[in-house]
C-alpha positions as CSV (number, residue, x, y, z in Angstrom):
1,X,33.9,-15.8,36.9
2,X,33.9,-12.2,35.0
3,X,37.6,-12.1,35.3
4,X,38.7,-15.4,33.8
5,X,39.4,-15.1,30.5
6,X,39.4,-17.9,27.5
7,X,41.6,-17.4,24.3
8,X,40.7,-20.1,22.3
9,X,40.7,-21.2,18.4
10,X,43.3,-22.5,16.0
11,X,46.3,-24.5,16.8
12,X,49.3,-21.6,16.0
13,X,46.9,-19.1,16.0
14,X,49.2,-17.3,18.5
15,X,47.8,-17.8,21.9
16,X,50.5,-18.8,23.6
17,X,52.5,-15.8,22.2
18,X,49.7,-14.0,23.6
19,X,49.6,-15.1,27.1
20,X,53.0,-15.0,27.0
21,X,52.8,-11.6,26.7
22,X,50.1,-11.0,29.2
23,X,52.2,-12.7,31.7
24,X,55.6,-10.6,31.2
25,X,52.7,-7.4,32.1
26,X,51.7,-9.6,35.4
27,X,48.7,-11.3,34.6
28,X,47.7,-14.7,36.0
29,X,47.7,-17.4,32.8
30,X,46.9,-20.6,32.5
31,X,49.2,-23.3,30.0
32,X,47.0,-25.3,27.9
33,X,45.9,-28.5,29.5
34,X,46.7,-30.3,26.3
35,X,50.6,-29.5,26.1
36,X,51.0,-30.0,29.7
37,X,49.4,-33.8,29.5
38,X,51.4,-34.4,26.7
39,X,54.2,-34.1,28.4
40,X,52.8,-35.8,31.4
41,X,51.8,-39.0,29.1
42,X,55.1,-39.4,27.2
43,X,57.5,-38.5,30.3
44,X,55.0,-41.6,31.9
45,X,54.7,-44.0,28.9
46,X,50.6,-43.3,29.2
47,X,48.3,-43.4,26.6
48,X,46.1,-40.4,27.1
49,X,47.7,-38.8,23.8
50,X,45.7,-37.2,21.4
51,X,47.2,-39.7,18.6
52,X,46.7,-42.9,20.4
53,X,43.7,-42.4,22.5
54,X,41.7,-39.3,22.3
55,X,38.8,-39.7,24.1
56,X,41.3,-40.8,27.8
57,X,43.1,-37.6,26.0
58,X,39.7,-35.7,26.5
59,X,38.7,-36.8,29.8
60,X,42.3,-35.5,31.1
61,X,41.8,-32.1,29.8
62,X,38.4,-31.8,31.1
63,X,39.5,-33.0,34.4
64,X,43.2,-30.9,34.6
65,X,40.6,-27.4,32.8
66,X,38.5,-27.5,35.1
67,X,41.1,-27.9,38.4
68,X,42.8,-24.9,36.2
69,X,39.3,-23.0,36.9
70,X,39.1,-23.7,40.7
71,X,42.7,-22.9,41.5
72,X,42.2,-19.4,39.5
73,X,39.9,-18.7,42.1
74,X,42.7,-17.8,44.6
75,X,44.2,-15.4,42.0
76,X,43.1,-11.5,42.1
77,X,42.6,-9.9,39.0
78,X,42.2,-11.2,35.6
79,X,43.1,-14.4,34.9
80,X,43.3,-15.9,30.9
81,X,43.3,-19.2,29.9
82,X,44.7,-20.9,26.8
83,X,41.9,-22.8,26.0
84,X,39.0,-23.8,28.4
85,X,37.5,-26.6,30.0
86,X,34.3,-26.0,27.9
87,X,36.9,-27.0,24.7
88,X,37.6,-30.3,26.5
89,X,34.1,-30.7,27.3
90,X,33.0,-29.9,23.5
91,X,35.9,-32.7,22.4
92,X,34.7,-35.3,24.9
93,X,31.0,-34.8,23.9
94,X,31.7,-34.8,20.0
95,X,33.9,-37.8,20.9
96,X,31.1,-39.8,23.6
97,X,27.9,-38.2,22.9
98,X,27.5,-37.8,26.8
99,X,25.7,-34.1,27.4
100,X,29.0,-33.1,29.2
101,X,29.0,-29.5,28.1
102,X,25.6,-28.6,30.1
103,X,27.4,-30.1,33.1
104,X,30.3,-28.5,32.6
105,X,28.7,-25.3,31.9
106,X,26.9,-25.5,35.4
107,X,30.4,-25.8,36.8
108,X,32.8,-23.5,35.5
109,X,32.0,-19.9,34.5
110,X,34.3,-18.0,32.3
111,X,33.8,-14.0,31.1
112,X,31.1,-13.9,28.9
113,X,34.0,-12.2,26.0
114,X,35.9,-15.4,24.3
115,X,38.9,-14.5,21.8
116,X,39.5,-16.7,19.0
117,X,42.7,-17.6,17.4
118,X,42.5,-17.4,14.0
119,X,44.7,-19.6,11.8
120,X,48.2,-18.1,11.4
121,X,50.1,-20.1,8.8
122,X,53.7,-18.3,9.5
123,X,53.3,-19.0,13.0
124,X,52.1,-22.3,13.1
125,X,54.8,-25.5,13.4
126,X,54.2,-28.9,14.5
127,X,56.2,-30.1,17.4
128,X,56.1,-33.2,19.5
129,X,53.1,-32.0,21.3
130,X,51.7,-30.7,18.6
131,X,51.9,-33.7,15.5
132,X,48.7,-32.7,13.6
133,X,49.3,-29.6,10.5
134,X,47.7,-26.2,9.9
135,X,45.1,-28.3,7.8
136,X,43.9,-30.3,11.1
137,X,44.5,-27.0,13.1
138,X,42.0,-24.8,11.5
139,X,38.6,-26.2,12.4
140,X,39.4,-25.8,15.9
141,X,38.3,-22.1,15.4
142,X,34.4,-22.9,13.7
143,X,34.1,-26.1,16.1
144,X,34.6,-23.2,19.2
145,X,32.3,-20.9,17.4
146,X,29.5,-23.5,17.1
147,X,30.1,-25.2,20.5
148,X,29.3,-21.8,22.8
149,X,25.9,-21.0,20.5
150,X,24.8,-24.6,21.4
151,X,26.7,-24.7,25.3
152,X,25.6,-23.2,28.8
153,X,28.1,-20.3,27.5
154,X,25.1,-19.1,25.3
155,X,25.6,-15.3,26.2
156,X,29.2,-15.8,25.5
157,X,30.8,-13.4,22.7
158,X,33.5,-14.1,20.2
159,X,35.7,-11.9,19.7
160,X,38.3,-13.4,16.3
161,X,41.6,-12.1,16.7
162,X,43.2,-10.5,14.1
């Protein structure tokens, strides 16, 4: 959709900060599927944790990204999401090899402008949904760059932010 909007990129690049932002002037945001299965997993006991197994860790954010999409749909106006199920879908395929990006691609549709987080060392911390460092953090941004020149988001833009 034109009006759903993906921030994307580094780990403490500020995106939350961001959508908090965009949320205290009334836009619809979306929480990062990752933080919220986190929570979900260790509340549960489950396993679908990043740092025990990434790939069921995957398959959940693709899964709870793309249910984020459809229930946008009932939202007017702009909509911006903290990451995208075209991220899960680029983890899960790096992880699997399975083509899931072209499917997923063919099922969600985001606005064509992407913003990148770039790293931002003074605003980056680990936490207990977040264990990895800044070091681990900052590929997130190329991976993002290189996965919508080679995804069904071809004619997608990025857009780094500052």
């Amino acid at each position: 959709m034109s009006r759903f909007v993906v921030i994307s990129g580094c780990s403490g690049g500020g995106k939350s900060s961001l959508l908090a932002e965009l949320a205290r002037q009334g836009h619809a945001v979306v929480e990062e599927p990752g933080r919220r299965i986190v929570r979900q997993e260790t509340a549960l006991g489950g396993d679908a944790l990043p740092w025990v197994n990434l790939t069921s860790f995957a398959h959940r954010a693709m899964t709870l990204a793309t249910a984020d999409h459809s229930a946008a749909a009932a939202s007017p106006g702009w909509t911006f999401f903290d990451r995208s199920a075209i991220d899960a879908a680029s983890a899960l395929q790096h992880l699997t090899g399975s083509p899931v990006l072209a499917e997923i691609g063919r099922l969600v549709r985001y606005h064509r402008t992407v913003f990148l987080a770039q790293p931002w060392p003074e605003l980056f911390a680990s936490d207990d949904e977040r264990r990895h460092d800044m070091a681990e953090a900052k590929p997130n941004t190329t991976d993002w760059s290189t996965t919508i020149r080679h995804s069904a988001m071809m004619s997608c833009s990025c857009h780094a932010l500052p």
